[in-house]
C-alpha positions in Angstrom: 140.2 134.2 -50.4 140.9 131.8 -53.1 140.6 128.6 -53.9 144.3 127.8 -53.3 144.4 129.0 -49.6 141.0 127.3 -49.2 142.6 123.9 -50.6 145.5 124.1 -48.6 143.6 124.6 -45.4 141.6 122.0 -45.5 144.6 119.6 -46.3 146.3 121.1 -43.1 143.2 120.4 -40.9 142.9 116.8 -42.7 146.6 115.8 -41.6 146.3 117.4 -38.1 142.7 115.1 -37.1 144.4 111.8 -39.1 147.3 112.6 -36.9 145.7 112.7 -33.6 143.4 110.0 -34.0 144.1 106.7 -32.6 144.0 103.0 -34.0 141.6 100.7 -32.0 141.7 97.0 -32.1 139.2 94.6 -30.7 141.8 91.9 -30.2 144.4 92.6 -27.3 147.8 93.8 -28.6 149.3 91.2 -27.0 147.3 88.5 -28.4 147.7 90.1 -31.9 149.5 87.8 -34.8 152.7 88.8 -35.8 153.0 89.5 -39.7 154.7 86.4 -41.2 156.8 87.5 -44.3 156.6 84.6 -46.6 159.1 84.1 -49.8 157.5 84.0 -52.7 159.3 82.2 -55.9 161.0 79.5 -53.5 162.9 76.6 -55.9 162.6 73.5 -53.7 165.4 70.9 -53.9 164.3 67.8 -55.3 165.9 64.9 -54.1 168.4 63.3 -56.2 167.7 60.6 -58.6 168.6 56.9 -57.6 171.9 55.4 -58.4 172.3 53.3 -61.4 175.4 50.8 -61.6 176.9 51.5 -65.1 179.9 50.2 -66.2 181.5 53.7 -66.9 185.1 54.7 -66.9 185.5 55.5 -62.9 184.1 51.4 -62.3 186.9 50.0 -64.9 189.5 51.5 -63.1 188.4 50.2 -59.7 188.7 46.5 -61.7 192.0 47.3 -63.7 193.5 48.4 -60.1 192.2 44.9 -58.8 193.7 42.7 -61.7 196.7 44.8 -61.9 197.6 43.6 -58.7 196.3 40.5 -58.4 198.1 39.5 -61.8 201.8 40.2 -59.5 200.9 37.3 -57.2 199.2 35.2 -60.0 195.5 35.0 -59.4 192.5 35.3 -61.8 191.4 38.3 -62.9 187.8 40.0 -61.4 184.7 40.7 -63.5 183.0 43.6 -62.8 179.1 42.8 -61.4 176.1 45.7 -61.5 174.5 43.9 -57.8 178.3 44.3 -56.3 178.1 48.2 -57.2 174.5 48.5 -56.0 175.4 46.7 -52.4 178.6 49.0 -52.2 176.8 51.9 -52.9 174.2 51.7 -50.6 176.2 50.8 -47.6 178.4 54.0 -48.5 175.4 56.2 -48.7 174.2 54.8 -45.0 177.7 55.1 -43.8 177.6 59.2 -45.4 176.3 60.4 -41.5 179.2 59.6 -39.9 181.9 58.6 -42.6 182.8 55.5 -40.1 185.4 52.9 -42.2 185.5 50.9 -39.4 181.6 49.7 -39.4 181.4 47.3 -41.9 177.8 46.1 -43.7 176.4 42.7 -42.9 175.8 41.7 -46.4 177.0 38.4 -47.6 179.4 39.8 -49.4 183.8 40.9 -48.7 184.3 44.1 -48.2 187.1 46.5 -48.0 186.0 50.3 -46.6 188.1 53.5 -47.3 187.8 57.1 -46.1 189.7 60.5 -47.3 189.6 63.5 -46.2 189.2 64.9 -49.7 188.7 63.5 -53.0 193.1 63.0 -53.7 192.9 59.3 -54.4 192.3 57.7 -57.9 191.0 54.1 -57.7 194.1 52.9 -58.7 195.7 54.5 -55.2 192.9 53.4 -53.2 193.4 49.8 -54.2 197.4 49.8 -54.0 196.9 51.5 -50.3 194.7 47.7 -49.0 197.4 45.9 -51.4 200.3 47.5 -49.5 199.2 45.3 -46.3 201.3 42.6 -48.0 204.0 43.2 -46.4 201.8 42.3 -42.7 201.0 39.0 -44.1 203.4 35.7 -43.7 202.0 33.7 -46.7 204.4 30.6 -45.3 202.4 30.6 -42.0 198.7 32.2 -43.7 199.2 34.6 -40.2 198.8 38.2 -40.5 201.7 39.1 -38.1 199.9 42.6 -36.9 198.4 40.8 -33.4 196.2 42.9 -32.6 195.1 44.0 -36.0 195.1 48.0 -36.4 194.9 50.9 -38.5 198.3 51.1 -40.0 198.7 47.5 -39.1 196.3 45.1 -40.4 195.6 42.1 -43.6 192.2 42.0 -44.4 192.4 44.6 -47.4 195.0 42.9 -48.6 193.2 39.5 -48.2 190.1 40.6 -50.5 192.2 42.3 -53.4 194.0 39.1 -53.8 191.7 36.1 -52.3 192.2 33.2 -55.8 188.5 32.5 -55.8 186.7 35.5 -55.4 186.0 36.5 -59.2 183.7 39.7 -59.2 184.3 43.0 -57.4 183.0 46.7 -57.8 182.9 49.8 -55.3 180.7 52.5 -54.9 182.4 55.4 -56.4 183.4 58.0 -54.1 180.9 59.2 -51.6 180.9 62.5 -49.9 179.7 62.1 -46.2 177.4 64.9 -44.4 178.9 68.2 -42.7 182.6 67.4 -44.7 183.6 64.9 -42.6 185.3 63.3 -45.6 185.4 60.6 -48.5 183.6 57.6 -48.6 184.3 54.3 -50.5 183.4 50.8 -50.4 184.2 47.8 -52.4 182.4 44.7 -52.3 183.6 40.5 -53.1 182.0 38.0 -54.4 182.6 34.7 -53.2 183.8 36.4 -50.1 187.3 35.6 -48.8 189.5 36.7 -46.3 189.3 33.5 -44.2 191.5 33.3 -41.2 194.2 30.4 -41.5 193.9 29.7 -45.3 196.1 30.0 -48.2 194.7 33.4 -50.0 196.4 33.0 -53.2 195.1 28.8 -53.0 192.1 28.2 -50.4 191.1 25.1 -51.6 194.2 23.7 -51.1 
């Protein structure tokens, strides 16, 4: 016989006894671990860096929208102001959950709140949309005649932009709120106005 057949033989009798036998655990199969695939080379997300108020070209247009308007019923000019950013900013990013414009922040400070559904406003529309609440406001009487005040009806937008002796504003950029629920921005005033009965354009009067 030769030493081929021999080989091959004992490779068949090999396969046939590893074949047959039987794999025996001392643990229970039904206590036995399941094997966890784990992914190697996983890039974790690192959170994103904090916000910084600079003075960059989105913030200027926020104040040129302000003064633009304000200069058509004759009050002073705004300044733009690094804290008024910050406190807008981090009332937009609480707000990002639930995108709600109608919860305002209990800072010390005026605030006017908007909400998109995308990103299709420019500051200057944003600002033009709360100015455009003039025409709710009798500014013979200081009334705003929406009684209840409503969306699509209301003064207090209107009130900040143009309140004579509030002299710094800034907003918080656009924010994008969790699951797309929209567009988030926030402005903030300081001195606060928007005081019920008074003259906006003349308060101390």
């Amino acid at each position: 016989m030769s030493k081929a057949k021999i080989l091959a033989g004992w490779i068949w009798i090999t396969f046939i006894v590893f074949s047959q036998a039987k794999v025996i655990h001392d643990t229970p199969k039904n206590l036995l671990k399941k094997r966890v695939m784990r992914a190697f080379n996983r890039q974790t997300s690192s959170p994103p860096p904090p916000f910084v108020p600079i003075y960059d070209e989105h913030q200027a247009a926020y104040v040129k929208a302000h003064n633009d308007l304000r200069r058509k019923v004759g009050v002073p000019p705004l300044t733009w102001d690094a804290n008024l950013t910050s406190a807008a900013r981090s009332w937009a990013e609480q707000r990002k959950v639930d995108c709600d414009y109608r919860h305002h922040s209990p800072g010390k400070y005026g605030e006017n709140l908007f909400w998109m559904q995308y990103s299709e406003f420019t500051p200057a529309s944003v600002v033009q949309h709360w100015f455009n609440e003039q025409q709710f406001f009798d500014h013979t009487k200081n009334l705003c005649l929406c009684q209840p005040q409503t969306d699509g009806c209301e003064c207090g937008h209107y009130l900040n932009v143009i309140w004579e002796t509030t002299t710094r504003v800034e907003c918080s950029g656009s924010v994008y709120c969790d699951d797309q629920k929209g567009v988030y921005v926030v402005c903030s005033y300081d001195p606060a106005g928007n005081i019920k009965g008074m003259d906006p354009l003349n308060p101390g009067n």
